[in-house]
N, CA, C and O atoms as a MOPAC input file, in Angstrom:
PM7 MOZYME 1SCF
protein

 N    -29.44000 1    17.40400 1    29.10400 1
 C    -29.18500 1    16.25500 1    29.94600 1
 C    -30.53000 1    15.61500 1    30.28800 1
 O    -31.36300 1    16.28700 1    30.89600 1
 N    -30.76200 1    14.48400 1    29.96800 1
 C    -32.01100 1    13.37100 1    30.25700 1
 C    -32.00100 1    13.50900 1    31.96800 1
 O    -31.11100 1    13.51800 1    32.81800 1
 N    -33.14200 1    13.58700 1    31.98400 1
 C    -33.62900 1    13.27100 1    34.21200 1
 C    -33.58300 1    12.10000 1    34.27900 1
 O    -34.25500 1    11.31600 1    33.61000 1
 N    -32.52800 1    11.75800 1    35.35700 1
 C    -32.38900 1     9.94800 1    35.73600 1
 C    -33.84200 1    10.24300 1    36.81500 1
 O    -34.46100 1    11.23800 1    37.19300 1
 N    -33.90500 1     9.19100 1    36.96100 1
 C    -34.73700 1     8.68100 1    38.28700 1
 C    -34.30500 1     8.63800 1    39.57300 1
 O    -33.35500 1     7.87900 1    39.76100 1
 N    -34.89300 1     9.46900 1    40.89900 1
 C    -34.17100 1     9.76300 1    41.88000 1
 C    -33.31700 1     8.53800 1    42.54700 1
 O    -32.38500 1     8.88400 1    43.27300 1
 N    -33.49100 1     7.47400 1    42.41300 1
 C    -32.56500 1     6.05700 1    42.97000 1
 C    -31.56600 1     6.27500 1    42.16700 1
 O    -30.58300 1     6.09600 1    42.88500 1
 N    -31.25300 1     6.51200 1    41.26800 1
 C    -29.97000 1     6.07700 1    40.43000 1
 C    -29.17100 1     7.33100 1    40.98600 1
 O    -28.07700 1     6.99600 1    41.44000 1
 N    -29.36000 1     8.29500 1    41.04300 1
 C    -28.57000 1     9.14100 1    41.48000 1
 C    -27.88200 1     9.25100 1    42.66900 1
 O    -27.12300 1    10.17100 1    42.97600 1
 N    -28.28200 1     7.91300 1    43.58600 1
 C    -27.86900 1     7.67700 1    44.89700 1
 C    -26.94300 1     6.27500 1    45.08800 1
 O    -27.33800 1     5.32700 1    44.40900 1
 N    -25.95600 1     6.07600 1    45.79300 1
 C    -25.36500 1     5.31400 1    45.39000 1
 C    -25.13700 1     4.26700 1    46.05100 1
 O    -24.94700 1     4.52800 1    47.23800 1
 N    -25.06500 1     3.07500 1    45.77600 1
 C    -25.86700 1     1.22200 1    45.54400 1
 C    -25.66800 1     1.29300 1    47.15800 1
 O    -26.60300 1     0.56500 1    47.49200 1
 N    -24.95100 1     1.76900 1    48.57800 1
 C    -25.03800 1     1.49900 1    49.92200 1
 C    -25.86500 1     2.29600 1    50.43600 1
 O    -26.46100 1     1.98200 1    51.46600 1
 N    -26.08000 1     3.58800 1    49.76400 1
 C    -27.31800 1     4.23100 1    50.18200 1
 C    -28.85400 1     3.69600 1    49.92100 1
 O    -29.94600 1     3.75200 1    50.48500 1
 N    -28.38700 1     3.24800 1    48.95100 1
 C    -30.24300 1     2.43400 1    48.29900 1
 C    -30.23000 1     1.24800 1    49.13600 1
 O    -31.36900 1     0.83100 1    49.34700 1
 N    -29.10400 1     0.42600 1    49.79700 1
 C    -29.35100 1    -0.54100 1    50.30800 1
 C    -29.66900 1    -0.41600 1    52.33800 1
 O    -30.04400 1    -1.21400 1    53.19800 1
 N    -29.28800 1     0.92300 1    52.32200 1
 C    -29.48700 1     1.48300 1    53.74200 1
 C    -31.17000 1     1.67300 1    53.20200 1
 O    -31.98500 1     0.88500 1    53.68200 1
 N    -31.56900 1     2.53600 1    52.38600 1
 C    -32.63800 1     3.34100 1    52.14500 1
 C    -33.73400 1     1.85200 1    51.85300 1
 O    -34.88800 1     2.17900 1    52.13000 1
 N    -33.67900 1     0.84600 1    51.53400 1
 C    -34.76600 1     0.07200 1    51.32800 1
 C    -34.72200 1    -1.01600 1    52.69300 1
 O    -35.61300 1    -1.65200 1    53.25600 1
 N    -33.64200 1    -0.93100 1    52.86300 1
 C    -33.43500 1    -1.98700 1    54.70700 1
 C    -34.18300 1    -1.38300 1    55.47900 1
 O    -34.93300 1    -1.89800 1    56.30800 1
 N    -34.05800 1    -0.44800 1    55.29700 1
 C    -35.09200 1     0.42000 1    56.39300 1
 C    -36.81200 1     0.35500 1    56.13000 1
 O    -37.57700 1     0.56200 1    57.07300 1
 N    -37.25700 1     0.08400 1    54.92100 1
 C    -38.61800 1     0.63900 1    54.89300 1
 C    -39.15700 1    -1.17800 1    54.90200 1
 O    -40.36000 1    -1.42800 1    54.83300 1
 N    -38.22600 1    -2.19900 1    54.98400 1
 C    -39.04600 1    -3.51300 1    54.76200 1
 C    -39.19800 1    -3.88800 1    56.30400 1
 O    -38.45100 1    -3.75300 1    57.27300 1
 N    -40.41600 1    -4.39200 1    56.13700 1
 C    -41.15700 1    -5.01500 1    57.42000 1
 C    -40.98600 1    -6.36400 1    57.35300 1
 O    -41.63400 1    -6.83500 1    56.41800 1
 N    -40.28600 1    -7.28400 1    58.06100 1
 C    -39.53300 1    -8.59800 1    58.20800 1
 C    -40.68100 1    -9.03600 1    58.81200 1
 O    -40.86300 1    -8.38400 1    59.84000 1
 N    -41.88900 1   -10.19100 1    58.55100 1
 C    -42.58100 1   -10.88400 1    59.86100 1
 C    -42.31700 1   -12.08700 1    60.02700 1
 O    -42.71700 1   -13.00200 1    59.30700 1
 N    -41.41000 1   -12.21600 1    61.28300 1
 C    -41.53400 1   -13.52200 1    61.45300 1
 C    -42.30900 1   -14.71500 1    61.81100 1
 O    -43.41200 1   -14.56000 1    61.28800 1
 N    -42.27700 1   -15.83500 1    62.44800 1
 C    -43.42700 1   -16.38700 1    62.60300 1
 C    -42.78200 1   -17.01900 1    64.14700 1
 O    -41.70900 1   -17.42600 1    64.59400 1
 N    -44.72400 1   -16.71600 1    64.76900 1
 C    -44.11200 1   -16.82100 1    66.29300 1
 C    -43.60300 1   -18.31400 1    66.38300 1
 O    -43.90000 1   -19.26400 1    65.65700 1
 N    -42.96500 1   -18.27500 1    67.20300 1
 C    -42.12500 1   -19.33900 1    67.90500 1
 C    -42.29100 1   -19.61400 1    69.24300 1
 O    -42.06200 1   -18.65900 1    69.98600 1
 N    -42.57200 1   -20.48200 1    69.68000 1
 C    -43.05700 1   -21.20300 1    71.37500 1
 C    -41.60000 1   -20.70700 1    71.72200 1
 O    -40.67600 1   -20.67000 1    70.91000 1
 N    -41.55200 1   -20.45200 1    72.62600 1
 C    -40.39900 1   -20.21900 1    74.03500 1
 C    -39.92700 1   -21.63100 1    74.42600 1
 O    -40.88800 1   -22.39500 1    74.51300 1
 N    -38.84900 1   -22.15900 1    74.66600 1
 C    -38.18000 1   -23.30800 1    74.52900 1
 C    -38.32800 1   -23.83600 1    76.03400 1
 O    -37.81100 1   -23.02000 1    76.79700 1
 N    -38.83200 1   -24.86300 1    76.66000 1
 C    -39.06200 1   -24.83000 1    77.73300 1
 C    -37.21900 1   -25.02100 1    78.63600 1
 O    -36.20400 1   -25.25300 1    77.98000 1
 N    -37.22600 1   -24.85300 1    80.15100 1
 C    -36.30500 1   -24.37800 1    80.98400 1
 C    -35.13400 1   -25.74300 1    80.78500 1
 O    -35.48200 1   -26.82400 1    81.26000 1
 N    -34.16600 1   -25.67700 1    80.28600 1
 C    -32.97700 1   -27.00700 1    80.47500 1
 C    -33.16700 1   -27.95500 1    81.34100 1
 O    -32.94100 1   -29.07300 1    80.87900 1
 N    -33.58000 1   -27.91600 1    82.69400 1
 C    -33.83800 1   -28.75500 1    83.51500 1
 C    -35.21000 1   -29.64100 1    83.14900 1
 O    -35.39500 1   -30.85800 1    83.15000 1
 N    -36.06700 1   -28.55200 1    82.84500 1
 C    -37.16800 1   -29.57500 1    82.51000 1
 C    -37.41800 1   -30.24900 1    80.88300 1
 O    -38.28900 1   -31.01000 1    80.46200 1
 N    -36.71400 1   -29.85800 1    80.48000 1
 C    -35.97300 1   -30.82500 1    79.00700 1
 C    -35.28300 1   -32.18200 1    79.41500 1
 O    -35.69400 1   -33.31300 1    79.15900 1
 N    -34.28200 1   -31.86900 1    80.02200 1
 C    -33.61100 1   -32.58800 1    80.79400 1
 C    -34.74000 1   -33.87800 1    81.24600 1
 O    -34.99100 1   -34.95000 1    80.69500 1
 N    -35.34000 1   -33.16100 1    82.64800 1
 C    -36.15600 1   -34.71500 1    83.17300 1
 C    -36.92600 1   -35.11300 1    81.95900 1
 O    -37.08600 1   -36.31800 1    81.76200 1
 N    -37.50900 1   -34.09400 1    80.97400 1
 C    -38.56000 1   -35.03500 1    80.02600 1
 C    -37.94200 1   -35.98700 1    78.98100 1
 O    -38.51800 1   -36.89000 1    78.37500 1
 N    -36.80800 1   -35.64900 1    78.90200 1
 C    -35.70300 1   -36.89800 1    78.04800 1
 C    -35.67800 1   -37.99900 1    79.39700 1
 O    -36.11200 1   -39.15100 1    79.41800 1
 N    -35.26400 1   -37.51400 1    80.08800 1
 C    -35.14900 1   -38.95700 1    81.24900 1
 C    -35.99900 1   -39.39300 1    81.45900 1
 O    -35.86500 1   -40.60300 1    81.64200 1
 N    -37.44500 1   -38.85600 1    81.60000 1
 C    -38.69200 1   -39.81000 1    81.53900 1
 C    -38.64300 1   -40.62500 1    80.63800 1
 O    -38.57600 1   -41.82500 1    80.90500 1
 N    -38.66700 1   -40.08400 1    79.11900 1
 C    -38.99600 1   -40.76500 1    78.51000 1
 C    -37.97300 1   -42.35500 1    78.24200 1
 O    -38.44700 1   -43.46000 1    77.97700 1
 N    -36.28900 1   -41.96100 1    78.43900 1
 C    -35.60000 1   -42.88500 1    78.24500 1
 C    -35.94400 1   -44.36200 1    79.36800 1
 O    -35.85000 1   -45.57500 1    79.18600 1
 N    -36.37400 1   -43.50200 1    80.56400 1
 C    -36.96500 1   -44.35800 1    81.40500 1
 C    -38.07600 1   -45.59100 1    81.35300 1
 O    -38.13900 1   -46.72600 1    81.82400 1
 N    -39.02000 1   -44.65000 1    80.42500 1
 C    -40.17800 1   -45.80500 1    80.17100 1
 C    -39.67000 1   -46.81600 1    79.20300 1
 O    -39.95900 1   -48.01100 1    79.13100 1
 N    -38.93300 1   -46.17300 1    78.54000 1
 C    -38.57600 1   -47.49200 1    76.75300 1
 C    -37.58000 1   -48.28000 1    77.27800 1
 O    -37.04800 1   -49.15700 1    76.59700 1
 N    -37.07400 1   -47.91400 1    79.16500 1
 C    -36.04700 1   -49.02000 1    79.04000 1
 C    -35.51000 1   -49.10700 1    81.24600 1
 O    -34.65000 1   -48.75500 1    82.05400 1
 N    -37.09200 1   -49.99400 1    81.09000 1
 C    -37.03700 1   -50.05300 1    82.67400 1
 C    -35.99000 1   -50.80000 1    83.54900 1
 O    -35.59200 1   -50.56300 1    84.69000 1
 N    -35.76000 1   -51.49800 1    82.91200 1
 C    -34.27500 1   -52.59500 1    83.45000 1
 C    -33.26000 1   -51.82100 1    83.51100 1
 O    -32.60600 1   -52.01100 1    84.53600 1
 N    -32.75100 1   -50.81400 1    82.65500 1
 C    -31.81200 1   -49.91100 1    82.65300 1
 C    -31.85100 1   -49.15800 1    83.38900 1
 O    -30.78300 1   -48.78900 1    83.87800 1
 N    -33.24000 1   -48.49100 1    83.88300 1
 C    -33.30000 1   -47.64300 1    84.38900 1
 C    -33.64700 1   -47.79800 1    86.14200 1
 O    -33.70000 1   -46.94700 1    87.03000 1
 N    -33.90300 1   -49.72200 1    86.15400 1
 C    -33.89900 1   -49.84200 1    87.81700 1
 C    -32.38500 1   -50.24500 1    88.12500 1
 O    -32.11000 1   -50.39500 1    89.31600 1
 N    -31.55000 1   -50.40400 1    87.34800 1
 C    -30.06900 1   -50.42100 1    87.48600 1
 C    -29.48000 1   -49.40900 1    87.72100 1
 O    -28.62100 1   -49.37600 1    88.60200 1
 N    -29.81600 1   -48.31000 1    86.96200 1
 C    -28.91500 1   -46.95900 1    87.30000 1
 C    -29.59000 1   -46.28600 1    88.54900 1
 O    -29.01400 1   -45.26000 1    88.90800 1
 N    -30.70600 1   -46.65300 1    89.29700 1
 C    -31.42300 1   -46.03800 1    90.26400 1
 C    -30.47400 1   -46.85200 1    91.07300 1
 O    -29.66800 1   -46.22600 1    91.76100 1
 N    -30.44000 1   -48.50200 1    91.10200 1
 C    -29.76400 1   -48.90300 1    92.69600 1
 C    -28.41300 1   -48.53300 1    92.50500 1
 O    -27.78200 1   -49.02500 1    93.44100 1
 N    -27.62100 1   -47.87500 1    91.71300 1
 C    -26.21900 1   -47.90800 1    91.64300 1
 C    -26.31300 1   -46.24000 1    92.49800 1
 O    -25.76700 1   -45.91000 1    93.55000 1
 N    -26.94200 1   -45.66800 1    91.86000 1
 C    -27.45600 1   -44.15600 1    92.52300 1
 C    -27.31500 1   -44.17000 1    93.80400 1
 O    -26.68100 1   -43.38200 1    94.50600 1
 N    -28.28400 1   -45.63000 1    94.27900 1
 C    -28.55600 1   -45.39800 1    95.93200 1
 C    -27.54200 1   -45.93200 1    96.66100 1
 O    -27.61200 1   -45.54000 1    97.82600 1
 N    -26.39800 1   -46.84600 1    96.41000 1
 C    -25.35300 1   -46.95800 1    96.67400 1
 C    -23.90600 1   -45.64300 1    96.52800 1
 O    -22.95200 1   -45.48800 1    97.29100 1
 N    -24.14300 1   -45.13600 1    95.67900 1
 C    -23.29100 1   -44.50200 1    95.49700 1
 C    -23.54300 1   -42.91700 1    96.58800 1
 O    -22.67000 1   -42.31100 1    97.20900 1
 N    -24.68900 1   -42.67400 1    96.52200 1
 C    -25.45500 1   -42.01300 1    97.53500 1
 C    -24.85800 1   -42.69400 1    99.00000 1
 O    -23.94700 1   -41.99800 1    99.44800 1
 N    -25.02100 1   -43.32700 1    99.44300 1
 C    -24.86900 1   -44.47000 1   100.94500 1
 C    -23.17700 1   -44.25500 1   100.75700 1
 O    -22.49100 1   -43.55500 1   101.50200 1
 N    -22.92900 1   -44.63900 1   100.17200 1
 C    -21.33400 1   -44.61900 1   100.14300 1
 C    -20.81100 1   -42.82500 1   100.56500 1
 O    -20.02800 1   -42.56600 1   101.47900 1
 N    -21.27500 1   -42.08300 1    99.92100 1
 C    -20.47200 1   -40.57800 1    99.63700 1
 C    -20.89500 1   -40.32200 1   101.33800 1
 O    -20.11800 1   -39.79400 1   102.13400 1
 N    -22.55000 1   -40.90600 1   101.76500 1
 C    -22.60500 1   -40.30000 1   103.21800 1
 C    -22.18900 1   -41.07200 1   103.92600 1
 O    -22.35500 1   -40.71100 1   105.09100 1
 N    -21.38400 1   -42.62200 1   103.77500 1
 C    -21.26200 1   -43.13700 1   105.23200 1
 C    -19.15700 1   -42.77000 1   104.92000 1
 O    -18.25700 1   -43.14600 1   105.67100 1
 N    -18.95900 1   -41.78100 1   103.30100 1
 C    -17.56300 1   -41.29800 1   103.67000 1
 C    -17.68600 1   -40.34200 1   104.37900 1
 O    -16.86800 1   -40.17600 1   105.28500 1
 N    -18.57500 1   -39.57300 1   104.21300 1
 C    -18.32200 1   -37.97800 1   104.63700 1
 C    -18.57300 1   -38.35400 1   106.58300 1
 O    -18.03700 1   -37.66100 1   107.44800 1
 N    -19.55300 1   -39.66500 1   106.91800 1
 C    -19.29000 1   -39.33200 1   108.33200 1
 C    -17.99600 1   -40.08100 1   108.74100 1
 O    -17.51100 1   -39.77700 1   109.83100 1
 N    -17.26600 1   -41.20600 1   107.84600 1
 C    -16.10000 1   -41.45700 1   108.17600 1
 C    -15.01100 1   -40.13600 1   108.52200 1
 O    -14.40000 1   -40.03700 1   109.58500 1
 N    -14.90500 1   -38.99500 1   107.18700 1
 C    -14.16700 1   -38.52000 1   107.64400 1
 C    -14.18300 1   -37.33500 1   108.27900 1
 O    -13.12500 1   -36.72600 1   108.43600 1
 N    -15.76900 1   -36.66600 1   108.88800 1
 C    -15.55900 1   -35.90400 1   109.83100 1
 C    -15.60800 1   -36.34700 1   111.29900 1
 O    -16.10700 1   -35.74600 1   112.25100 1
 N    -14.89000 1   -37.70800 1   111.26900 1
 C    -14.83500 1   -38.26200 1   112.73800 1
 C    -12.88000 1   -38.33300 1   112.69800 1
 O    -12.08300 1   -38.60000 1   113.59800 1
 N    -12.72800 1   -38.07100 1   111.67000 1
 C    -11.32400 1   -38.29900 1   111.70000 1
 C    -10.08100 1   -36.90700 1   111.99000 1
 O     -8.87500 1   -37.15100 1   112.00900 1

């Protein structure tokens, strides 16, 4: 009987356990994604600067809508 070679004698999920194990994967670093909120304002900055008319419109609708929610809430804790 001819000598196989010790891999062949092992069979194709063992060789694929047996070489998963000995490879060293390097990935490549990656920056840390900054916090949602501050993604968040840095999209709104920026949409802000490319579009100031839009953006002094949605501020006074803000401050109304603001004025409104507090002159409900003292409407209705007088009621």
């Amino acid at each position: 009987m001819a000598h196989l070679p010790y891999t062949a004698t092992r069979r194709p999920a063992e060789l694929a356990v047996h070489r998963r194990t000995h490879i060293n994967v390097v990935r490549p670093a990656v920056a840390p994604r900054p916090p949602l909120e501050e993604e968040l304002l840095a999209r709104l900055d920026k949409w802000m600067a490319h579009h100031p008319t839009s953006a002094s419109i949605v501020a006074g609708v803000s401050v109304v809508a603001l004025m409104f929610l507090a002159a409900y809430a003292v409407v209705a804790s007088s009621v």
